[in-house]
C-alpha atoms as one frame of an Amber mdcrd trajectory, in Angstrom:
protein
  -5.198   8.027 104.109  -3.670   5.013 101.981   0.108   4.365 101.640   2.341
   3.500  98.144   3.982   0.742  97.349   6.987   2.016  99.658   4.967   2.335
 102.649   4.991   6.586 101.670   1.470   7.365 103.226  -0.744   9.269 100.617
  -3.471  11.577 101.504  -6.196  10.122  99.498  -8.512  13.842  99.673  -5.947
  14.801  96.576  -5.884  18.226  95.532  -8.791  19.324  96.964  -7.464  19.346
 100.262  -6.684  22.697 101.424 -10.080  23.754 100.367 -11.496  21.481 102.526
  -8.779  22.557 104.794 -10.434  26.211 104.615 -14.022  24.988 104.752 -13.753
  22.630 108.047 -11.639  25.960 109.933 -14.831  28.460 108.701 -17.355  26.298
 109.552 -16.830  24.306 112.252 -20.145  24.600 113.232 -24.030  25.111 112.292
 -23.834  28.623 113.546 -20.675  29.467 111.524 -23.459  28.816 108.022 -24.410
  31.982 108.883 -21.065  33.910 107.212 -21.616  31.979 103.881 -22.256  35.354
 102.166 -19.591  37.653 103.492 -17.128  34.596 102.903 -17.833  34.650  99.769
 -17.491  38.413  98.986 -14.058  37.995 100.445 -12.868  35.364  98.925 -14.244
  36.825  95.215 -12.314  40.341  96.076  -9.104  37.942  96.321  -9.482  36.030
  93.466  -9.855  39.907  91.327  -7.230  40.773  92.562  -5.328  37.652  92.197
  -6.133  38.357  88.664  -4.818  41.658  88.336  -1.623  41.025  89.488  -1.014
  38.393  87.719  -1.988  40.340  84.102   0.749  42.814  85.163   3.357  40.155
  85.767   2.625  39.006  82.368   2.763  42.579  80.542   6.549  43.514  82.987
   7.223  40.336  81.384   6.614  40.870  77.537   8.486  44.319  78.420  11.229
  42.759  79.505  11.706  40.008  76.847  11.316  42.815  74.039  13.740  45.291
  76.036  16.550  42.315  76.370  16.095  41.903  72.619  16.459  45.313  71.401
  19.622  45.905  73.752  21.059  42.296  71.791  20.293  43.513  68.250  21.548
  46.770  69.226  25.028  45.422  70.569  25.636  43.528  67.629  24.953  46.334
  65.528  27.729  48.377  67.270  29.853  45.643  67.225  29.452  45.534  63.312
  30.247  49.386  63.250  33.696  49.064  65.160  34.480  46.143  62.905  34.066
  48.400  60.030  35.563  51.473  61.740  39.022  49.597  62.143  38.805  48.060
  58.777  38.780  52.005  57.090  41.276  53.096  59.757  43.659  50.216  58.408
  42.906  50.643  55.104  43.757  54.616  55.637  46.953  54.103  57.552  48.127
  52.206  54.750  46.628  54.144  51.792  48.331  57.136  53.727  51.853  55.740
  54.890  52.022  52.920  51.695  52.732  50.463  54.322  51.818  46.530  54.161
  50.962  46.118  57.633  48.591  48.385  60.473  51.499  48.142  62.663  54.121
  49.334  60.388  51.420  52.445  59.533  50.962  52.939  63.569  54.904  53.903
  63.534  55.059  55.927  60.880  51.945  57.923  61.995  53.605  57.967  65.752
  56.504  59.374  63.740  54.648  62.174  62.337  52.719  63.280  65.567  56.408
  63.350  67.112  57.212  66.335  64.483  54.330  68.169  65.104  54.892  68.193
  68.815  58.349  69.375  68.113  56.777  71.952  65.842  54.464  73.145  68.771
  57.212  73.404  70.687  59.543  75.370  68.526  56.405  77.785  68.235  56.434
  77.834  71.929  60.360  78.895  71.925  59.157  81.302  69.186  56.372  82.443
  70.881  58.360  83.226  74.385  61.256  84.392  72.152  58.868  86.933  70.874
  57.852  88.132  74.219  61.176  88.448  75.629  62.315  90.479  72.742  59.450
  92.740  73.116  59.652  93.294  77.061  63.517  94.243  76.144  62.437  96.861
  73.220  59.600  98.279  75.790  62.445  98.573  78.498  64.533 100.431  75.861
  62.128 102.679  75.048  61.390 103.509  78.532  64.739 104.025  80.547  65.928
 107.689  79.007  62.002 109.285  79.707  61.459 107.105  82.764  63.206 104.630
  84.459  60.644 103.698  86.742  58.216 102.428  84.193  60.993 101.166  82.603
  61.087  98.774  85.273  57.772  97.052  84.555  58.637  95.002  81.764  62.220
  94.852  83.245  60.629  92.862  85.932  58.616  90.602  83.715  61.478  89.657
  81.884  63.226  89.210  85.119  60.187  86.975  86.722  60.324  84.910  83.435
  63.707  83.868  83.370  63.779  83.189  87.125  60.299  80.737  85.846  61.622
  79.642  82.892  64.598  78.435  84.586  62.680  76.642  87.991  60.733  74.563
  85.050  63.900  73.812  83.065  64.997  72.375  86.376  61.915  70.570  87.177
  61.874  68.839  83.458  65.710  67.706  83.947  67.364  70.644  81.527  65.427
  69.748  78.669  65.716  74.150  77.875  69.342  74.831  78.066  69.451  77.207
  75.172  66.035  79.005  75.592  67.132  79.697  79.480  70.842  80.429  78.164
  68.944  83.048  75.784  66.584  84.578  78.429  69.184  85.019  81.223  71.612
  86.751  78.604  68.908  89.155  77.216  68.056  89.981  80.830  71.682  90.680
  81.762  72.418  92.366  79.089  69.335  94.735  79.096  70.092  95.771  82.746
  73.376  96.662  81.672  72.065  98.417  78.771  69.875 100.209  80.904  72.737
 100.908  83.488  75.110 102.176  80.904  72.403 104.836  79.521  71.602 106.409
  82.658  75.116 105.813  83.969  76.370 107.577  80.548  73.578 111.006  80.886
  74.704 111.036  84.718  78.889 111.027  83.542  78.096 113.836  81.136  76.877
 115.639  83.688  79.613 115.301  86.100  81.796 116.094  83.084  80.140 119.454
  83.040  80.348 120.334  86.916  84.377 119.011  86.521  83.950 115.945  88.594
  85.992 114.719  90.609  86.689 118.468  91.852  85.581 118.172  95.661  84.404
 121.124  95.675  81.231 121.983  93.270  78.259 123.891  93.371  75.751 121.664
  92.596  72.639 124.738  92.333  74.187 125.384  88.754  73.886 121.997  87.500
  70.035 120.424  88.470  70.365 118.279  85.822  73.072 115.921  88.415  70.070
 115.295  90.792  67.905 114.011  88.186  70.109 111.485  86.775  71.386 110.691
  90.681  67.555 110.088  91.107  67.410 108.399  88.113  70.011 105.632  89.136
  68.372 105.444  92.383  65.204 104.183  90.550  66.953 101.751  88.139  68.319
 100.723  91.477  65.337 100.082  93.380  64.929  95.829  92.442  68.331  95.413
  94.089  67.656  98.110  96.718  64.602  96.033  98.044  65.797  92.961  98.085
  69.047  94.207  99.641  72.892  95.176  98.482  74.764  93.609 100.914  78.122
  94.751  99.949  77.419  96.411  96.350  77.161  99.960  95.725  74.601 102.393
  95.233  74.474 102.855  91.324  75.073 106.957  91.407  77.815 106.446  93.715
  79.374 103.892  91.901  79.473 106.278  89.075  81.181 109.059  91.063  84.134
 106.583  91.877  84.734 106.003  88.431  87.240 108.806  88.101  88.768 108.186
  91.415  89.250 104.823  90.837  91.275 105.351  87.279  93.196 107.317  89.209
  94.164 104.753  91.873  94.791 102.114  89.172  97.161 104.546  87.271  99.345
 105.009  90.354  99.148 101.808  92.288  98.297  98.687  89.702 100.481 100.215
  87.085 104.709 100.945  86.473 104.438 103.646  88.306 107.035 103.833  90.929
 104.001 104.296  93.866 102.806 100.538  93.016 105.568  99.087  95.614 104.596
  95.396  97.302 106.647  96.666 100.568 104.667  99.792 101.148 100.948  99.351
 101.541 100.454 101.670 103.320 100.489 104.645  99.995  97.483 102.674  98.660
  95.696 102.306 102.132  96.511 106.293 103.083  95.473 107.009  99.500  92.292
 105.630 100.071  91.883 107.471 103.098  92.763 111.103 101.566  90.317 110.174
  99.300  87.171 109.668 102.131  88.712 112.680 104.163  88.903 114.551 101.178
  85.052 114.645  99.612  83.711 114.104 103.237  82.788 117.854 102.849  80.901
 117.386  99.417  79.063 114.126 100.637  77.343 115.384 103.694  76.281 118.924
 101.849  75.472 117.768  98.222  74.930 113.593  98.239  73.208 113.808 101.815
  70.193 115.542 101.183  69.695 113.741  97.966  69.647 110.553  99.747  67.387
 111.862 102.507  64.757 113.142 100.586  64.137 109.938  98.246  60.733 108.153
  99.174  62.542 104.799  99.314  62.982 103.879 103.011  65.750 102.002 102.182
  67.204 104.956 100.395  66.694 107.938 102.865  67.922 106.094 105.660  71.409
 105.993 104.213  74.660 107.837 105.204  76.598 109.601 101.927  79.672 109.098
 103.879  79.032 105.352 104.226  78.352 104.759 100.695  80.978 106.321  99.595
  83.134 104.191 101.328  81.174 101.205 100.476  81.744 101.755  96.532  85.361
 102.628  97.179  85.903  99.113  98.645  85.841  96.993  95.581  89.105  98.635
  94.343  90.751  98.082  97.351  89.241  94.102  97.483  90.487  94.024  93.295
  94.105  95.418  94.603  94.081  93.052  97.723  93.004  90.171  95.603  96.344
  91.237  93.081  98.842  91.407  95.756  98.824  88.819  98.232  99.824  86.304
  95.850 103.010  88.284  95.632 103.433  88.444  98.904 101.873  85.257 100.706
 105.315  83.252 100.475 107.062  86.257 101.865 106.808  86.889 105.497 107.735
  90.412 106.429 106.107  91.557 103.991 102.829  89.478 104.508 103.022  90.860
 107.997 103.363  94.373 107.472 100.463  94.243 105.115  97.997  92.581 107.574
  98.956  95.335 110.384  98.489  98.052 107.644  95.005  96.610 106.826  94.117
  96.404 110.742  95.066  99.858 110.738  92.884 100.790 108.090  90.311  98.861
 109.251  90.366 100.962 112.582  90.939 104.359 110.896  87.044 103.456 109.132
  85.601 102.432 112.283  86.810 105.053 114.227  87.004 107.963 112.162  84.038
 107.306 109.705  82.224 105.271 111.949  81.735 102.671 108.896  78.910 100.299
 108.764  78.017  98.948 105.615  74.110  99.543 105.527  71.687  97.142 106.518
  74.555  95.405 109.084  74.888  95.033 112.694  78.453  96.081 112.577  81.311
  95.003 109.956  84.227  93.123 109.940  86.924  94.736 108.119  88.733  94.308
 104.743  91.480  92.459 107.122  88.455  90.038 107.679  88.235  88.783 104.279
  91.849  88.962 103.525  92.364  86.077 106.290  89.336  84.268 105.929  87.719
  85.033 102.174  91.355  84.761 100.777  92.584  82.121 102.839  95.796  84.920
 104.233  95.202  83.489 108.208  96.980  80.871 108.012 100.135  82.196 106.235
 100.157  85.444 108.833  99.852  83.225 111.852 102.008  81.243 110.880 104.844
  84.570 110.343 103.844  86.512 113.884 104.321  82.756 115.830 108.067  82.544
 113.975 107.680  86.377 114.868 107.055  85.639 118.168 109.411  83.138 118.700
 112.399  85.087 117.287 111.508  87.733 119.883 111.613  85.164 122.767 114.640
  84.001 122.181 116.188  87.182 121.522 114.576  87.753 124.980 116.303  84.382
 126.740 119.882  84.865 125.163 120.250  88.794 125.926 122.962  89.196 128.789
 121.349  91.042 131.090 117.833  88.335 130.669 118.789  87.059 134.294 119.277
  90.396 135.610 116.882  91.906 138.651 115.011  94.654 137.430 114.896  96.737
 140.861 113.132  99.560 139.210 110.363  97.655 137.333 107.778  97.281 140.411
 107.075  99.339 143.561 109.036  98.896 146.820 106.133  96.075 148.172 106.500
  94.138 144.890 108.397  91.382 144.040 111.267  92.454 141.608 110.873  90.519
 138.327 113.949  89.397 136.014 114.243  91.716 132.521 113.549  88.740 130.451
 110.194  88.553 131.940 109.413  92.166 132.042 110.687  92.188 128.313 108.698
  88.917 127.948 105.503  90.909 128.845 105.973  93.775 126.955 106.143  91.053
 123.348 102.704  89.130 124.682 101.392  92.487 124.979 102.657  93.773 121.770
 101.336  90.002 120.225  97.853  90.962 122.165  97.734  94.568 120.281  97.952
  93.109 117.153  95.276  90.640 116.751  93.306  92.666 119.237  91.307  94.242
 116.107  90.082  90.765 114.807  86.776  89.915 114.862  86.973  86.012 113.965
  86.467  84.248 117.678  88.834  81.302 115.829  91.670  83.383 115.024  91.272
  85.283 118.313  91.573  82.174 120.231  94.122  80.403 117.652  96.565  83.275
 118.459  96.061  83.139 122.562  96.910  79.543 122.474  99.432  79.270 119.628
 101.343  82.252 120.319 100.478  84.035 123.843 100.048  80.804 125.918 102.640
  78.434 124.073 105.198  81.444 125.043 103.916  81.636 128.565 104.448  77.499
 128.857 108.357  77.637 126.673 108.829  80.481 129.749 107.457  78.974 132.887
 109.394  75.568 131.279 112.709  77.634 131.101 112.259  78.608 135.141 111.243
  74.875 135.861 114.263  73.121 134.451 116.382  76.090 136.634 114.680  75.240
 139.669 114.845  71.757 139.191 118.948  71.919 138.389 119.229  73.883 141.274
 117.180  71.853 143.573 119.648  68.271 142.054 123.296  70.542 141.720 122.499
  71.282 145.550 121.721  68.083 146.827 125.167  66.550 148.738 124.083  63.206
 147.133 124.486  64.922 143.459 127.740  66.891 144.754 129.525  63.796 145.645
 128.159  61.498 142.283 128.930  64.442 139.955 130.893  66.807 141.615 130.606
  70.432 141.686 132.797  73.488 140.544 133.886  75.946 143.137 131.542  78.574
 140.520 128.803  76.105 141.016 128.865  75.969 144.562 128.585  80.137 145.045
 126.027  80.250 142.563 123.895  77.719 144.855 124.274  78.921 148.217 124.754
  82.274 149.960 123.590  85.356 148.519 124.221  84.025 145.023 121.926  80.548
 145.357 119.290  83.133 147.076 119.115  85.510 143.949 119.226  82.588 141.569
 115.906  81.266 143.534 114.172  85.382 143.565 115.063  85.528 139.866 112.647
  82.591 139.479 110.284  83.897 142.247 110.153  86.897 141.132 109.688  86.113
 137.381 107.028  83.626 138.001 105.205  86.140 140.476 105.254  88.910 137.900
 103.811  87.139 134.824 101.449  85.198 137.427 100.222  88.840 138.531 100.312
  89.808 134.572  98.066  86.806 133.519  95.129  87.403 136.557  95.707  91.122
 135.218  94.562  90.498 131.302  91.834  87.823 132.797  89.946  91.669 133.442
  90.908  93.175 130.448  87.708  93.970 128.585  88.829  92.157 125.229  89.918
  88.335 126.756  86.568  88.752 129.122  84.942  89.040 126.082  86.827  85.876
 124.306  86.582  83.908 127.745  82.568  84.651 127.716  82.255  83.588 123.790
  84.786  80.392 124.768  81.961  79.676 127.233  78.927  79.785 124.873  80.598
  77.433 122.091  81.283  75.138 124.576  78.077  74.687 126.447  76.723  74.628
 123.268  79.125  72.087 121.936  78.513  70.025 124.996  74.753  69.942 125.114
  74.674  69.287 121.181  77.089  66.375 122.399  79.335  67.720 119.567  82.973
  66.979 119.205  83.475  70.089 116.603  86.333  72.174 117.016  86.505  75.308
 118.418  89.771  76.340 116.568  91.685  74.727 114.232  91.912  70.961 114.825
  91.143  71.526 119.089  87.925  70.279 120.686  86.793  71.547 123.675  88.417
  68.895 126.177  91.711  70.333 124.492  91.028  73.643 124.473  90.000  73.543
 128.047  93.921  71.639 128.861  95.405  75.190 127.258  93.296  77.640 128.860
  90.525  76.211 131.651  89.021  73.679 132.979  86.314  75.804 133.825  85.559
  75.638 129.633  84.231  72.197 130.495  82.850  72.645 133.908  81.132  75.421
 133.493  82.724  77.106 136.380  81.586  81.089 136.645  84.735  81.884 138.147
  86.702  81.027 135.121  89.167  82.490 133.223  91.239  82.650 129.695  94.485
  82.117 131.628  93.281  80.047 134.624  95.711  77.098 133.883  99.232  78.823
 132.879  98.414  81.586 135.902  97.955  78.767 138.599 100.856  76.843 136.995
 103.176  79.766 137.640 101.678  80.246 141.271 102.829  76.534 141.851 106.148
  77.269 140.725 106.446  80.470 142.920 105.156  78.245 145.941 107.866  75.740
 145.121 110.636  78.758 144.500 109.207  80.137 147.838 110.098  77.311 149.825
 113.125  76.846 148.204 114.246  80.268 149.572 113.033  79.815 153.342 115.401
  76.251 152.778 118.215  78.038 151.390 118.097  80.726 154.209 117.723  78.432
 157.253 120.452  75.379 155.592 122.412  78.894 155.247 122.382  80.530 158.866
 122.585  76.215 160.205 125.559  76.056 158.640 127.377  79.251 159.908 125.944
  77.765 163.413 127.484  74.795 163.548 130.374  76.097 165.011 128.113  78.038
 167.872 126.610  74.717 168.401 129.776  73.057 169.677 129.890  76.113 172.854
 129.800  73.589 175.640 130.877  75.832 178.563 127.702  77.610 178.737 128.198
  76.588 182.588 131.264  77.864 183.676 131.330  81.664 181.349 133.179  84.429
 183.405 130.474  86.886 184.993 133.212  89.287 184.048 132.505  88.972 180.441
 129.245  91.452 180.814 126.308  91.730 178.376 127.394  93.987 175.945 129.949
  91.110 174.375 128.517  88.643 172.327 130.005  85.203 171.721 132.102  85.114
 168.498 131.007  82.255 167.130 127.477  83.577 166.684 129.251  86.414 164.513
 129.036  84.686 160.937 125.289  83.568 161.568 124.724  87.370 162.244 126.269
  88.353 159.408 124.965  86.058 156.862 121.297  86.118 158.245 122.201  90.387
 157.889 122.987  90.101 154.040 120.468  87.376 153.553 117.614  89.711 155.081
 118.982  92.693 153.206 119.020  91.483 149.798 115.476  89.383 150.257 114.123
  92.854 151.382 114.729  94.448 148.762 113.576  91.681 146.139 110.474  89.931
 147.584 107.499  92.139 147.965 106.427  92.746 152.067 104.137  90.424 153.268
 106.269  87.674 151.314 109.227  88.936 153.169 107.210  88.798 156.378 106.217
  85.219 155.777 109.413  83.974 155.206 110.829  85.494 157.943 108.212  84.061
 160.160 109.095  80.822 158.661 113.044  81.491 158.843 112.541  82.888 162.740
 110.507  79.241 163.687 113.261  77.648 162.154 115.954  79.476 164.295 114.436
  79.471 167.181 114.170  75.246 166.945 117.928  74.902 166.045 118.664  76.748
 169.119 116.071  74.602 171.168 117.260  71.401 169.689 120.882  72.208 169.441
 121.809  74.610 172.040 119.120  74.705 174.965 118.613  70.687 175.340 122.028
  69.825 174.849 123.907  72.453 177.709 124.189  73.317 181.191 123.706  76.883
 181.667 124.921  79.256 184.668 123.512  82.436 185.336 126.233  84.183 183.350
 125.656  81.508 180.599 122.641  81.788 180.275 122.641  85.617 179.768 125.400
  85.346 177.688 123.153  83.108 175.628 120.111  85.590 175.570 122.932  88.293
 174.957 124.065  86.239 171.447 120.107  85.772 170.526 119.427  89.964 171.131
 122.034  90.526 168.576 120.113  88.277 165.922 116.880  90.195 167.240 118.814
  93.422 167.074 120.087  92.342 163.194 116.631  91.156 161.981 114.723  94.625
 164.235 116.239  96.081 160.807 113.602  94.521 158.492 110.363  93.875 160.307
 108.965  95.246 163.601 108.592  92.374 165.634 111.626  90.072 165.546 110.815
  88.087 168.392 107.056  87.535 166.969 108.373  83.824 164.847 110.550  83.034
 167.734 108.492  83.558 170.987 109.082  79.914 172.667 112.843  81.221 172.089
 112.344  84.586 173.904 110.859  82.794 177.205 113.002  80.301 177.346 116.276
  83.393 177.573 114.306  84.821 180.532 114.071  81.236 182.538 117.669  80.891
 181.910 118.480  84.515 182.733 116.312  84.113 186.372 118.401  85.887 189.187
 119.436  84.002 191.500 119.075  86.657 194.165 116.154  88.211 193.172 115.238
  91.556 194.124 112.270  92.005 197.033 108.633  91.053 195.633 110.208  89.291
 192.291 110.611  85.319 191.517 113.941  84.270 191.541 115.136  80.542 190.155
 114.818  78.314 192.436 111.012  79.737 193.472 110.271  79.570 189.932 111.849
  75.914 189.537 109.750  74.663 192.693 106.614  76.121 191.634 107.198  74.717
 188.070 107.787  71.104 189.360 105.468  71.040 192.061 102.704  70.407 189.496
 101.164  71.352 186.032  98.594  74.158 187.509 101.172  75.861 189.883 103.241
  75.620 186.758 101.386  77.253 184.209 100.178  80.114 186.969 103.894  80.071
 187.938 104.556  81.068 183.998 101.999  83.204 183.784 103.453  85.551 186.870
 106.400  85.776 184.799 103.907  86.326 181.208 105.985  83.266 179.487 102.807
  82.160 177.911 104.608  80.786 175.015 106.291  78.313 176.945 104.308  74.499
 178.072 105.134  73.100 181.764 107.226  70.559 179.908 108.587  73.226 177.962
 109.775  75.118 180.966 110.629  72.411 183.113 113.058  71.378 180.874 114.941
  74.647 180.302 114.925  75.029 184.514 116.738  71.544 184.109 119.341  73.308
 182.234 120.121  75.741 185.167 122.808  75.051 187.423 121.666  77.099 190.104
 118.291  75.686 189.979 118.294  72.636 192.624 121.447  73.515 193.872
């Protein structure tokens, strides 16, 4: 080992070295000499193979190098073909378009491949013109022999306009003519088609005498085949469903009819009146009454026995009526402009049309086919021709007019004493006259099938009467309750006329005319809350509002009204949910509030009343020294107008309230009697033994009055009953009875002796207080 000049060592065995490498690791000893030969064979099989691979390295290689330039000379040969290529295309463009430059030639040649597109189109058009023309001559041909194959290419024409036209769509109307074309020819072939069998069938009926209802259809076969035949042409439509179109053969049959009705009611004729629709409506009813007969014998069967489901499952009667509809819709459609702007006669025509709505539903039992039930012509005259608003609009001035008429008649104020049975309150004409219009109101939208003009004439008619009513009592009791206040008498001063009309018998029946008014249309509204029809709007109210509410929708439910406002008209339980709701739940308990208040009113009329004719009854003060002589059977005249006045008032409120009202305020008028006489009489006054039965004497004879109108006089006034026998106690009491001054000892000897004391003598109404301080007001009692 030997370094350079840098000091880099150098191994100085050069490159030889890894053979001696090999040669020291084989033989590393003497006994290793002995592999020589099998070293060798080894390392000879290498070195052939060595050789081998590396001849095929160098033949891959030569591959390779010959393959890389083949693929080069074979490159630039192409790229001298599409050199030359372009160079002829040029040289074509412009020998073919005479242009100077490629570019110029590109646009002209664009130019040309632009025409013959158009030209393939325009053989398209041509092409589908062709077809369409042929599927119409096929259809032609077909119809007279049979309609049903006529269909086929009927069909195909059909399917390819319906195509053609969802493509012309699609590719932004770029076909506006060709679809124009194809929809036409389609059209008009169906009513080619239509007008040859409808033609054959009107020959026919020419023959039998059509429209004579009564023909014998065995001599003519030839009407069921082209019936059938229409049936068939029909069939498209039929599947896919009428709705409100005719059958074909039927349509046919009206055809006379219906030149009839125009001659006599769209014509000069004198028939053709604005103010009477009811000739065209009954006309129209003749008409179905007339060939009822003929329908069910002759068009029946025919429908029955077709093999179309949809066909056999028809009523004659029903389809009749269906293609007699469209000349009463064309007549409806001519008239109401005439008429809209004029409100009688807008109104008499809508009532007409309900009418002849109900004489089809209940007489013919009409259902258009295919429907769950039908509206009604009226239906689409308020809500197809826009007529509801204009008609509401007339029955609410209507309305009103009636009302007022109502309010300003002479007798409106005027008891009715023969309206209501002898335990019912007695209602005022205006209101009994009031119920009969809402009723009347009721029976006239009744037949409507709309939910929103249901409901917009409860609230906008029915209800906003109910409210100008219930108002009109309101502002009576309220001038009543203010004109009989002393406080208003003295600021504003009061007419003798006044005065009589607000106490006595007249201020009592001014306050039962509003009781009983506001108790009979409260009883009327709870009433129509069960009537089958408002249950029914109340329940459908219900749904649209729940549904309203959980959509969190603020849609109205009629006209402009949510259902917060809806729910202000008619009830709360709209937004609550309530199950014990009801359509008039808010004007019924507003009129119960203002018979409460009219109710109280009367029991403070009635007890101011009897207080005053007391006063002078109250000022007795020699309840201590009365004559003996003077007996029982005499009763102090100064109790005599009280008797009297508490007679009439009892009398006429008898005969005006219904019973158990009567009985309450009695009960209330008795308590309030009985404490007068307490406060006024009893606790003021020294009584003797003939004062005090005088006193009980002048009390029996207001028993004995009121005994007259209820059982139990003495039933509201039992504190005032015991305290007449304490000061009626004998003062020399018969053998085994308590006399005065037992009865006073007992009763002040202590609270227990007292109340057993009482209860000897069965004054259980009576307290020990009570007691002890009527015995104070004896005389004779610690004497």
């Amino acid at each position: 080992m030997s370094g350079n000049l840098d000091g880099t060592p150098v191994d100085s065995r050069g490159k030889d070295s890894p053979v001696e490498d090999y040669l020291n690791d084989k033989f590393q000893t003497l006994s290793d000499l002995e592999n020589l030969d099998a070293l060798l064979t080894i390392v000879q099989t290498q070195q052939s193979q060595l050789r081998d691979q590396l001849q095929e390295a160098e033949t891959r290689a030569d591959k390779a190098r010959n393959a890389a330039k083949e693929h080069s000379q074979n490159v630039l040969i192409q790229a001298q073909l599409f050199r030359q290529e372009q160079e002829d295309i040029d040289r074509r463009l412009r020998a073919t378009t005479s242009s100077e430059t490629a570019q110029d030639a590109a646009r002209e040649f664009e130019t040309s491949m632009e025409k013959l597109r158009r030209l393939d189109v325009a053989k398209g058009y041509i092409a589908l013109i062709i077809e369409v023309n042929k599927l119409s001559e096929e259809a032609r041909k077909l119809i007279q022999k049979d309609p049903k194959s006529a269909l086929v290419p009927y069909n195909k024409l059909q399917h390819l306009a319906k195509s053609l036209k969802i493509r012309h769509e699609a590719s932004e109307s770029a076909a506006v003519h060709l679809v124009d074309f194809v929809e036409k020819t389609t059209s008009t072939l169906w009513d080619e088609m239509k007008d040859k069998l409808a033609g054959e069938f009107q020959n026919v009926l020419g023959k039998m005498g059509w429209p004579a209802p009564k023909v014998d259809l065995n001599k003519f076969p030839e009407f069921q085949k082209g019936f059938d035949k229409l049936l068939v042409l029909q069939e498209p439509e039929i599947k896919s469903g009428l709705k409100d179109k005719p059958l074909l053969p039927l349509e046919v049959l009206v055809k006379p009819l219906e030149l009839r009705f125009r001659y006599h009611f769209e014509g000069d004729k004198q028939t053709n009146r604005v103010d009477k629709p009811e000739w065209f409506l009954s006309q129209l009813i003749t008409l179905i009454t007339t060939y009822n007969p003929f329908l069910c014998s002759s068009i029946q069967p025919i429908l029955s026995s077709s093999e179309n489901p949809h066909v056999s499952s028809r009523d004659a009667v029903n389809e009749f009526i269906t293609a007699l509809l469209p000349v009463l819709r064309r007549k409806i459609h001519n008239l109401l402009p005439q008429i809209l702007d004029q409100a009688q006669l807008l109104s008499h025509f809508i009532h007409e049309m309900i009418k002849f709505d109900a004489v089809l539903r209940d007489e013919f039992s009409y259902v258009p086919y295919g429907e769950n039930g039908w509206k009604g012509v009226t239906h689409e005259v308020l809500t197809v021709e826009n007529g509801f608003a204009g008609w509401i609009k007339v029955e609410k001035e209507f309305a009103l007019s009636r009302y007022h008429n109502i309010l300003n008649a002479e007798d409106a104020w005027v008891i009715d004493y023969d309206s209501a049975g002898p335990n019912d309150a007695k209602p005022t004409k205006s209101a009994l006259r009031l119920k009969d219009l809402l009723e009347t109101i009721t029976d006239r939208y009744r037949p409507l099938t709309s939910f929103s003009q249901r409901l917009s004439f409860l609230m906008n008619i029915q209800i906003s009467i109910l409210d100008q009513y219930l108002n009109r009592l309101q502002s009576s009791i309220d001038a009543f309750s203010i004109l009989s206040s002393s406080i208003a008498r003295a600021v504003q001063g009061t007419s003798k006329e006044e005065v009589q009309s607000l106490s006595g018998l007249g201020g009592l029946e001014r306050l039962c005319k509003v009781y009983g008014s506001a108790t009979f249309l409260e009883d009327c509204t709870r009433d129509w809350d069960e009537d089958p029809f408002f249950l029914e709007l109340w329940e459908e109210l219900q749904t649209r509002a729940q549904k309203s509410q959980q959509s969190n929708s603020n849609k109205s439910l009629t006209g402009t009204m949510n259902v917060e406002e809806v729910a202000n008209v008619t009830s709360n339980a709209v937004v609550s949910g309530d199950d014990d709701g009801a359509l008039f739940d808010n004007i019924a308990e507003a009129y119960k509030s203002l018979r409460t208040r009219a109710e109280e009113m009367i029991v403070e009329l009635l007890l101011g009343s009897i207080k005053e004719e007391l006063k002078s009854y109250s000022r007795i003060t020699l309840w201590s020294s009365i004559d003996m002589d003077r007996g029982d059977s005499t009763i102090s005249p100064e109790i005599v107008p009280a008797v009297a006045t508490l007679n009439s008032f009892l009398d006429f409120l008898s005969k005006t309230v219904a019973a158990a009202v009567f009985r309450r305020v009695f009960r209330k008028l008795g308590a309030g009697i009985q404490d007068w006489m307490w406060d006024y009489v009893i606790t003021r006054n020294q009584f003797s033994s003939a004062g005090g039965s005088q006193f009980s004497s002048d009390i029996n004879e207001i028993w004995k009055t009121c005994s007259r109108y209820v059982e139990e006089p003495t039933a509201s006034m039992r504190k005032l009953k015991d305290s007449c026998v304490l000061l009626t106690l004998s003062t020399s009491p018969a053998e085994g009875s308590l006399g005065l001054k037992e009865v006073a000892r007992s009763v002040f000897e202590g609270n227990d002796k007292a109340r057993d004391t009482l209860g000897r003598l069965g004054l259980a109404n009576l307290s020990a207080n009570d007691a002890r301080t009527v015995l104070q007001r004896r005389v004779e009692a610690f004497a």
